[in-house]
C-alpha positions as CSV (number, residue, x, y, z in Angstrom):
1,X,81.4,107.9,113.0
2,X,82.9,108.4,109.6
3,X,85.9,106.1,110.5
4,X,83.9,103.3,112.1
5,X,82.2,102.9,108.7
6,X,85.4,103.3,106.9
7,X,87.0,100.2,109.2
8,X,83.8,98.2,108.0
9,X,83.6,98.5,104.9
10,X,87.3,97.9,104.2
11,X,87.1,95.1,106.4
12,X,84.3,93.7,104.6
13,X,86.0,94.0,101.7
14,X,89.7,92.9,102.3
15,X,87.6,89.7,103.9
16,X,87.0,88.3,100.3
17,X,88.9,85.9,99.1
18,X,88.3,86.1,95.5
19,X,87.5,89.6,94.5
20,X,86.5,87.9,91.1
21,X,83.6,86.6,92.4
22,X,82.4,89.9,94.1
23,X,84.0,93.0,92.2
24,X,83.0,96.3,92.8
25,X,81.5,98.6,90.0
26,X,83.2,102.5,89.0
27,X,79.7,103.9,91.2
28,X,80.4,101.5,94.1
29,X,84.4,102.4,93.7
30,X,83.3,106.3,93.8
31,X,81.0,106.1,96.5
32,X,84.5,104.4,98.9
33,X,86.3,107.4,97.4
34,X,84.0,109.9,98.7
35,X,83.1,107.9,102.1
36,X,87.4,107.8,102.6
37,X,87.2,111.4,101.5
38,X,85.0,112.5,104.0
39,X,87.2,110.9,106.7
40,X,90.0,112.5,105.9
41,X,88.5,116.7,105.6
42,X,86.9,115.1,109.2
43,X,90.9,114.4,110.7
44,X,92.5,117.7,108.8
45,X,89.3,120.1,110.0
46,X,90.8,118.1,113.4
47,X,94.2,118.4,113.2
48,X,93.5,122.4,112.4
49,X,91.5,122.8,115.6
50,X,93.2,120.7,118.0
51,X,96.6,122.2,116.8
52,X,95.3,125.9,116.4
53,X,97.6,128.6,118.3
54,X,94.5,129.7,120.3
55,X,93.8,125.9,121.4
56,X,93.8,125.1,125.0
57,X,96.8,122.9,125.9
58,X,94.3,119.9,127.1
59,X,93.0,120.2,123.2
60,X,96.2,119.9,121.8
61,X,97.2,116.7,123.5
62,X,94.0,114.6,122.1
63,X,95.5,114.3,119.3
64,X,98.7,112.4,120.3
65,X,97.2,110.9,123.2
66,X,94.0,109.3,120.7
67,X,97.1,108.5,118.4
68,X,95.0,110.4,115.5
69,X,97.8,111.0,113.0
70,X,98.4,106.8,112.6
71,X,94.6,106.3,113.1
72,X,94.2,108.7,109.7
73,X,96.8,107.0,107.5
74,X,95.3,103.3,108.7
75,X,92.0,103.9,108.6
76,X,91.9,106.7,106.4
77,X,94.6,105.7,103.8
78,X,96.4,102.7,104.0
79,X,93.7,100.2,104.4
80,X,92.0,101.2,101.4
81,X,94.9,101.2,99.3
82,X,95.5,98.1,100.1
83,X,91.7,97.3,99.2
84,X,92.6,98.9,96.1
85,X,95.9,97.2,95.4
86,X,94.3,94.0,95.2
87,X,91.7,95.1,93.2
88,X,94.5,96.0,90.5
89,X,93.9,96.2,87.4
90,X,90.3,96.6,87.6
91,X,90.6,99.7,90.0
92,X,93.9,101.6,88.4
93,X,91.8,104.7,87.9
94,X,90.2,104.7,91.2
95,X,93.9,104.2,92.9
96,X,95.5,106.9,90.9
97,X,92.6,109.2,92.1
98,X,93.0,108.0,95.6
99,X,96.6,108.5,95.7
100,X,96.4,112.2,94.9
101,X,93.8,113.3,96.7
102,X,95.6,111.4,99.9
103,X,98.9,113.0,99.0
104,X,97.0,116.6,98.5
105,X,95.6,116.3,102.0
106,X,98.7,114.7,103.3
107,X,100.7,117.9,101.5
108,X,98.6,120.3,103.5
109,X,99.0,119.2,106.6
110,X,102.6,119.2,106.5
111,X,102.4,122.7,105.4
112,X,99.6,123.6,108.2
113,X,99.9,120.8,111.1
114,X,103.9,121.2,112.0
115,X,103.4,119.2,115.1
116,X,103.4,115.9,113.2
117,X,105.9,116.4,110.4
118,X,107.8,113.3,110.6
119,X,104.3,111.6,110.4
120,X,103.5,113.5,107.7
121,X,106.9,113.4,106.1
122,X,106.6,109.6,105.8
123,X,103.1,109.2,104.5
124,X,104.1,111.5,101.6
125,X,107.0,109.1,100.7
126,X,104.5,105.5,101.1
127,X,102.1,107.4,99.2
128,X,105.3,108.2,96.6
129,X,106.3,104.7,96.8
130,X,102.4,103.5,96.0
131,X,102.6,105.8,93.3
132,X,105.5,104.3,91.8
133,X,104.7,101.2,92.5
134,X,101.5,101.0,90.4
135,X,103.1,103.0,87.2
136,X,104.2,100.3,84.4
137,X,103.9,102.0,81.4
138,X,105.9,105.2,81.7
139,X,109.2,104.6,82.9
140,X,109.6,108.3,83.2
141,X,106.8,108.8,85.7
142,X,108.2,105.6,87.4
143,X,111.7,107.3,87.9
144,X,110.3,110.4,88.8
145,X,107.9,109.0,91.4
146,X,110.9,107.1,92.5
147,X,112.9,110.0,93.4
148,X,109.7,111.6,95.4
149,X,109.7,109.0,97.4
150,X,113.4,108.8,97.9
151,X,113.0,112.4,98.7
152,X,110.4,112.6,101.8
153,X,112.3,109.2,102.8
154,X,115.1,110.7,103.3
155,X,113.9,113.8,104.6
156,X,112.7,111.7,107.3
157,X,115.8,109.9,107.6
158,X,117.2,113.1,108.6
159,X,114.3,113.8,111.5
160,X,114.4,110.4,112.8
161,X,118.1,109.2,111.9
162,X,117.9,106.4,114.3
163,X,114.7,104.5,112.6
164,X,115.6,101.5,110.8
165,X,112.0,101.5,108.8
166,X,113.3,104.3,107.0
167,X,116.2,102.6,105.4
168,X,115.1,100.1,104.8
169,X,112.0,102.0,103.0
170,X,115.2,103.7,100.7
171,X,116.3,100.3,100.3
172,X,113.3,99.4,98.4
173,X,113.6,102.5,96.1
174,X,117.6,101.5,95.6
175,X,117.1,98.5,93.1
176,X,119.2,100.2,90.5
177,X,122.2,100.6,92.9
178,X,122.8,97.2,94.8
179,X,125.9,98.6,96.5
180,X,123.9,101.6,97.8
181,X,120.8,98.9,98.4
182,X,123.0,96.7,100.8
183,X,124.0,99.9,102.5
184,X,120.6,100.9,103.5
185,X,119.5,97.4,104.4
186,X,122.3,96.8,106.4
187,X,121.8,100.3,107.8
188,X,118.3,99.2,108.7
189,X,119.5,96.7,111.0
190,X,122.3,98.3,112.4
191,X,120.7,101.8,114.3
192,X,119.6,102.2,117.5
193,X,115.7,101.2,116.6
194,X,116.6,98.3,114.0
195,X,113.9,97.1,111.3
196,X,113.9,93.5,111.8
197,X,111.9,92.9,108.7
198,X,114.6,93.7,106.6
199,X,116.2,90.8,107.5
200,X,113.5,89.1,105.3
201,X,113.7,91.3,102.6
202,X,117.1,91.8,102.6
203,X,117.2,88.2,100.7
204,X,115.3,89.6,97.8
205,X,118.8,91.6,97.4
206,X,120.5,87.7,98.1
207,X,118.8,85.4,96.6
208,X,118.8,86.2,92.9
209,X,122.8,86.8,93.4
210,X,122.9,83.3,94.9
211,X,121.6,81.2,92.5
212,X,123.5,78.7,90.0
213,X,122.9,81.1,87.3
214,X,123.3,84.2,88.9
215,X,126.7,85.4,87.1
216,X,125.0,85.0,83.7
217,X,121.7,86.4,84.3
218,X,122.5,89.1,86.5
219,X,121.9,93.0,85.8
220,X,124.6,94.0,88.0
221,X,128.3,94.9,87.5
222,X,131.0,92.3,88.0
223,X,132.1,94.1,90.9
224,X,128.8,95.0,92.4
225,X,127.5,91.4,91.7
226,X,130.9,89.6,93.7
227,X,130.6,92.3,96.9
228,X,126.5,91.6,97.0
229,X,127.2,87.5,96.7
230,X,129.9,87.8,99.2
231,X,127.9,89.9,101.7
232,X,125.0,87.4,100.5
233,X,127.0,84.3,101.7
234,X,128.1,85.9,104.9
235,X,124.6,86.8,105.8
236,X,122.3,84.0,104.8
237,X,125.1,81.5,105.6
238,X,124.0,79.7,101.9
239,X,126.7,78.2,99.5
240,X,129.5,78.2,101.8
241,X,132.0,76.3,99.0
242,X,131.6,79.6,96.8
243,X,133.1,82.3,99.6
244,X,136.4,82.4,98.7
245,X,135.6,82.8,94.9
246,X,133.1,85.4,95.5
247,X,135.7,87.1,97.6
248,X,138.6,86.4,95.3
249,X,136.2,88.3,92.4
250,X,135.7,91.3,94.4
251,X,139.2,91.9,96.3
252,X,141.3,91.0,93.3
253,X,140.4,93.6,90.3
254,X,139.7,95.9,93.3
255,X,142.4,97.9,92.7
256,X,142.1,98.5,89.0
257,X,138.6,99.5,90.1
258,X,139.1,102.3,92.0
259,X,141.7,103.2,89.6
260,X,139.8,103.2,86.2
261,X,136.4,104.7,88.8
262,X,138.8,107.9,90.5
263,X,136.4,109.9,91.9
264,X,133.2,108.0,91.7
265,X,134.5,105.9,94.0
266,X,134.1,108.2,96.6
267,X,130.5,107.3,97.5
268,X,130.8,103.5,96.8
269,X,133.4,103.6,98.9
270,X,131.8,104.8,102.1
271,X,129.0,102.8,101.5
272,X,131.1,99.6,101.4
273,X,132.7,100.6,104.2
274,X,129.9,101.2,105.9
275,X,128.3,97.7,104.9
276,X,131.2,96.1,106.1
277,X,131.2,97.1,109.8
278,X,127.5,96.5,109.8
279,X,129.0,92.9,109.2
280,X,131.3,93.0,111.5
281,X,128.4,93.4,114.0
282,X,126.4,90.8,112.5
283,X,123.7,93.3,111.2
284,X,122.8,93.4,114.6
285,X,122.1,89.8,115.7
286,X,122.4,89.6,119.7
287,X,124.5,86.4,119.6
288,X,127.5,88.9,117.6
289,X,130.1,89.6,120.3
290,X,130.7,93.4,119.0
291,X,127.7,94.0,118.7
292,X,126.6,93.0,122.1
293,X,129.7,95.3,123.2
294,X,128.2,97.9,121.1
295,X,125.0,97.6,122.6
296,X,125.7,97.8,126.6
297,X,128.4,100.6,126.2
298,X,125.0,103.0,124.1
299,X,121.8,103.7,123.9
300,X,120.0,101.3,121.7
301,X,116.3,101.8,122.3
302,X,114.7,99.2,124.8
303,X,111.2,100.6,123.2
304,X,110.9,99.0,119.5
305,X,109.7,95.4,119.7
306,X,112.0,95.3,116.3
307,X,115.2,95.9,118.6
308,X,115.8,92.1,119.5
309,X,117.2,89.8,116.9
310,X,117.8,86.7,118.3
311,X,119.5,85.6,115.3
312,X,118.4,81.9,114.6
313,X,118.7,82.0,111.3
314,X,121.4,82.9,108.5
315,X,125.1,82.0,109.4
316,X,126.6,81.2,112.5
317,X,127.6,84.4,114.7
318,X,131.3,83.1,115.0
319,X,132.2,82.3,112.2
320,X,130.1,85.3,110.6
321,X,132.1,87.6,112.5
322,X,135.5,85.8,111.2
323,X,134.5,85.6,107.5
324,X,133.5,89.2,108.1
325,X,136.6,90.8,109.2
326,X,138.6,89.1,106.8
327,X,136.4,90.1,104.4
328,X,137.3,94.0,105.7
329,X,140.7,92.8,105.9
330,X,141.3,92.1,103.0
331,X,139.6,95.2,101.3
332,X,141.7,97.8,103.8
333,X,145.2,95.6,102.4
334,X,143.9,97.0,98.7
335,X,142.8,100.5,99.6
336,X,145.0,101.5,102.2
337,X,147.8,100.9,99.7
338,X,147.0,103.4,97.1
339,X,149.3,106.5,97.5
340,X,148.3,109.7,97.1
341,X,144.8,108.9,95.9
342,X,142.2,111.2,98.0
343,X,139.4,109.1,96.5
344,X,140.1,106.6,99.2
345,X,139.7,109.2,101.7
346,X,136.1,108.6,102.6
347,X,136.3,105.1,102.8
348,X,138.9,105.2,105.6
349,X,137.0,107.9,107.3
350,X,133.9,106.1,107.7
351,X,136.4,103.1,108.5
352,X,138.0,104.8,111.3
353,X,135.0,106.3,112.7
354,X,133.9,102.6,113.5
355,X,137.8,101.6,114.8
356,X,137.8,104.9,116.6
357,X,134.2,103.6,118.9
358,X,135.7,100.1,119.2
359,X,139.4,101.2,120.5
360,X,136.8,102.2,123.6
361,X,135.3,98.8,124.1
362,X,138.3,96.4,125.0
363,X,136.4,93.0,124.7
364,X,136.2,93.8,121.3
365,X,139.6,94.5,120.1
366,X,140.5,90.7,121.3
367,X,138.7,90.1,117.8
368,X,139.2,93.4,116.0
369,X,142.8,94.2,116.6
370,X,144.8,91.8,115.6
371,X,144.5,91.4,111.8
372,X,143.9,94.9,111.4
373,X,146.4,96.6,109.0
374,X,147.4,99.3,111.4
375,X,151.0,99.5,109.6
376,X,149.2,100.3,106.4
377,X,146.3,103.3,108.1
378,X,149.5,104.8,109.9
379,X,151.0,105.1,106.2
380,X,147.9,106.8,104.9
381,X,147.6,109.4,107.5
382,X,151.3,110.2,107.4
383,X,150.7,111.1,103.9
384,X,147.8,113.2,105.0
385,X,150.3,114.8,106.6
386,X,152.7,116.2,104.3
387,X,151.3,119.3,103.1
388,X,149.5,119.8,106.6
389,X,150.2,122.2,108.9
390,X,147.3,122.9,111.1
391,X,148.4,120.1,113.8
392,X,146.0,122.0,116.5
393,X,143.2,121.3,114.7
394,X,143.2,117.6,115.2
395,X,145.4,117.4,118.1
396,X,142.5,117.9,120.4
397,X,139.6,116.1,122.3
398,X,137.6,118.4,120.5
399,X,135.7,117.2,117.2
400,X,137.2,120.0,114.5
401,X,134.5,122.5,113.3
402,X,135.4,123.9,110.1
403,X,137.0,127.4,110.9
404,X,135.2,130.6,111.1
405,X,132.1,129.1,110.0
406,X,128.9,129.5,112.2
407,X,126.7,126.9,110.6
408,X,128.2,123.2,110.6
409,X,128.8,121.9,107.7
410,X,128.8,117.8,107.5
411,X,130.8,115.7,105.4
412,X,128.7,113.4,102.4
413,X,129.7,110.3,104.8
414,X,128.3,111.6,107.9
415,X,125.2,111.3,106.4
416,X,125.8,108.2,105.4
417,X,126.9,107.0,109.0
418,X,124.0,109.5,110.7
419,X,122.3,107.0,113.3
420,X,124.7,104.2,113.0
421,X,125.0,102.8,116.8
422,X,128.6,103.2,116.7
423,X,129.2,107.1,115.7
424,X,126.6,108.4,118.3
425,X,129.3,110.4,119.9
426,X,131.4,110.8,117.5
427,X,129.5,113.9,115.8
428,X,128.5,116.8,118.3
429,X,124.8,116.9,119.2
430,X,124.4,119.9,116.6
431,X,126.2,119.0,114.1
432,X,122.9,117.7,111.6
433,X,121.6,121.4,113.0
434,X,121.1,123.1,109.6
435,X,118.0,121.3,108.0
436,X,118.0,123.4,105.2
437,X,120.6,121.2,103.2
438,X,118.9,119.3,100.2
439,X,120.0,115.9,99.4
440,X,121.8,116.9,96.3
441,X,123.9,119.8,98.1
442,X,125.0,116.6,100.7
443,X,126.6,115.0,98.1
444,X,128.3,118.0,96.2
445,X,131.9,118.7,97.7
446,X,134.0,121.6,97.5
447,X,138.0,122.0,97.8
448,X,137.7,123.3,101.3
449,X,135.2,120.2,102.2
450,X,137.3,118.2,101.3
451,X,140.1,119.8,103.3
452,X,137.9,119.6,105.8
453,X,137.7,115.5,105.7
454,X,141.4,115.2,105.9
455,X,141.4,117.2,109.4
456,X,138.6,114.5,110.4
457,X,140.8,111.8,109.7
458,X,143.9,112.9,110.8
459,X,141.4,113.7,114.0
460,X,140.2,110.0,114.1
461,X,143.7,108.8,114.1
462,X,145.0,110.8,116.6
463,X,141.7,110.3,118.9
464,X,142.5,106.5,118.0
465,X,146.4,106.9,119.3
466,X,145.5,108.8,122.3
467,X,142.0,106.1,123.3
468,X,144.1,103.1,122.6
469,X,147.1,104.3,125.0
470,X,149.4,103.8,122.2
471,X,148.7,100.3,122.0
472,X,147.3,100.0,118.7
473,X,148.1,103.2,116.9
474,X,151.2,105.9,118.3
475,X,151.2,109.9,117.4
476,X,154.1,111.6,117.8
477,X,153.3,115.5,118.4
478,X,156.7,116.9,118.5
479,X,157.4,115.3,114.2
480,X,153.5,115.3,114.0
481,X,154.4,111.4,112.9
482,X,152.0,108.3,113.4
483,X,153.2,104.6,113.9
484,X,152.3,101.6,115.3
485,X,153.4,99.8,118.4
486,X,156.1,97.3,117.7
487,X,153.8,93.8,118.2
488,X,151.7,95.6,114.9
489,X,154.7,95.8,113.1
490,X,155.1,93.9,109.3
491,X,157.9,91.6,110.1
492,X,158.3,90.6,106.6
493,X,157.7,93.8,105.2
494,X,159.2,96.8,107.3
495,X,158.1,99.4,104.5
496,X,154.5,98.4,103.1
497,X,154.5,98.3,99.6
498,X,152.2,101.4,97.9
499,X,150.3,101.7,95.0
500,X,150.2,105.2,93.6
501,X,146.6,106.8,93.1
502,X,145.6,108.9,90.8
């Protein structure tokens, strides 16, 4: 057997310690090459029979039931790139050659094996990422094997949006965006099959950020760099004495921020929203009271040996959960004081969609509710509702489809929160239907899309009235009006003070 020889050899291989002392010659590398090569026309001539139209059904299920698609990328692929890797810089050529002619073969079985996509769809992005990886001299080559990767990542993001690995896989590719990189991390951790080994390399995000130094040496923005050393803190439970400051650096100039950013703010915004409520349920650690909530109302998959975080290390739960809503806390009381500024919108969408699944989980709201600025998110969707008319359309349990459209048509943040355990029914089960939508048409947003996010909201607050029994927030339907109950209301300040947006 082909891949009986391949496990040897590699094995013999990856066994030596010091590849100085035994290194392999360019005849020796070809001859792996070929012997690899072999294995893999073996597996595709496989995969063409087995999965052949005319194939009996008993033929078609060897393939899943001898687990042949991860046999080919370990046995085939991935353990002699890793032979390779270590061989580096000594076997460069070699690797480059391997690389395409595993991401040519890899290529056509996507095309011609449909019954394994998503296998398929996530080799092409490690073999992407090895690609990248290996390329030091031509930063253009680098970038562009960057965004390959980031491609079939996300592509599989979108088959499988409830696997952490994948996340955290676009994590990695995220260095030049540590806003976005937190987001995926923490996104990582915080889905229904959770990739615990991003809690380890989460701190590669941390640690740098952490240091003594870290202000004057950092590559980040000012405000990039206090949010990441906050969340950094609050995670990791390290240099406690420097919370408040970090804090203080990020909440403060906040405002300006958004200001001076106006709509490129959009997308941060969701993602820090989004990072923030993955905080608030402790990034998944079982000892996290909302999370534990969270996780007997749904579904979290009992399956993945990465679904249990026992969470021994990093802060302590309580006190992680504090620090973390008052973190939250503290960025609503900036944002949901700007008037009139519809580049806050997604953040308190993706904000809501989080308080809307909590309003259904009592136990939780004894930590939740009572710092939340409800006075200041009744505020905002009143002034969502001043040029709206359309009250049916959110006055309903039903989620609101954009009108006379047959083909749904998600918002750039429900992408964002696709397979977060907390908005599983928040979206109808076809609402990620139409595959066809490339990552850059997610992200572009027309006038009527963005009508379309207003309705949401307006939809999440009224959903959030209606859940809470008036409670937490109250809607009026007859002067299409929200408030809060009285024990929410500002004391000292009957009529919050607004900023006005742009």
């Amino acid at each position: 057997m082909v891949e009986s020889k391949c496990i040897e050899v590699d094995k013999a291989q990856n066994a030596e310690t010091d590849p100085a002392n035994k290194p392999i010659n360019n005849e020796q590398w070809q001859a792996l090459i070929a012997l690899h090569r072999t294995l893999l026309h073996e597996q595709h001539d496989f995969f063409l029979a087995s999965q052949h139209p005319s194939a009996s059904p008993a033929l078609r299920r060897l393939a899943a039931k001898y687990a042949m698609p991860a046999r080919m990328w370990r046995h085939g692929i991935h353990s002699f790139l890793e032979l390779l890797r270590h061989r580096l810089p000594g076997s460069l050529e070699h690797m480059l050659t391997f690389i395409y002619l595993a991401y040519s073969m890899m290529a056509l079985l996507y095309e011609t094996v449909p019954a394994f996509e998503e296998t398929w769809i996530e080799c092409l992005g490690d073999l992407s990422r090895y690609r990248m990886a290996i390329e030091e001299s031509n930063l253009r080559d680098r970038e562009i094997w960057t965004g390959v990767s980031r491609d079939w990542y996300s592509k599989a993001s979108d088959k499988s949006p409830t696997t952490g690995r994948l996340y955290h896989h676009l994590a990695v590719l995220s260095q030049a965006n540590a806003v976005q990189q937190l987001y995926y991390y923490a996104k990582s951790l915080c889905v229904a099959i959770p990739f615990v080994s991003a809690r380890d390399s989460i701190m590669t995000l941390f640690d740098p950020v952490l240091g003594p130094d870290s202000n004057r040496h950092s590559r980040l923005d000012h405000m990039d760099l206090a949010f990441v050393q906050t969340h950094g803190i609050m995670f990791s439970g390290k240099s406690q004495d420097k919370l408040e400051h970090y804090m203080k650096n990020f909440v403060k100039p906040l405002d300006n921020h958004i200001q001076v950013s106006g709509n490129q703010w959009r997308v941060p915004g969701y993602h820090i929203a989004i990072a923030n409520c993955c905080a608030i349920i402790g990034w998944g650690n079982e000892q996290n009271p909302v999370y534990r909530a969270i996780k007997a109302k749904g579904s979290v998959s009992d399956e993945s040996p990465d679904q249990t975080m026992t969470g021994t290390e990093g802060a302590e739960p309580d006190l992680q959960l504090v620090t973390a809503l008052r973190l939250a806390n503290k960025i609503h009381d900036v944002v949901f004081r700007r008037q009139k500024d519809l580049n806050v919108v997604p953040y308190l969408h993706a904000t809501l969609a989080f308080v809307y699944h909590l309003v259904s989980l009592p136990e939780t709201m004894v930590h939740f509710a009572p710092e939340f600025p409800w006075r200041l998110v009744s505020y905002q969707l009143n002034l969502l509702l001043r040029d709206y008319s359309a009250f049916e359309r959110f006055e309903s349990n039903q989620f609101p489809r954009p009108e006379n459209e047959e083909v749904p048509r998600p918002l750039p943040e429900d992408f964002a929160m696709r397979g977060l355990l907390w908005v599983e029914k928040y979206f109808p089960s076809d609402w990620f239907s139409e595959d066809k939508i490339i990552d850059d048409e997610k992200y572009f947003e027309s006038a009527s899309l963005f009508d379309e996010r207003i309705t949401r909201v307006l939809y999440l607050g009224y959903r959030i009235a209606m859940e809470g029994k008036g409670k937490l927030l109250q809607y009026d339907s007859e002067t299409h009006r929200f408030r809060v109950h009285p024990q929410y209301e500002l004391e000292s300040e009957r009529e919050p003070q607004m900023r006005e947006g742009m």
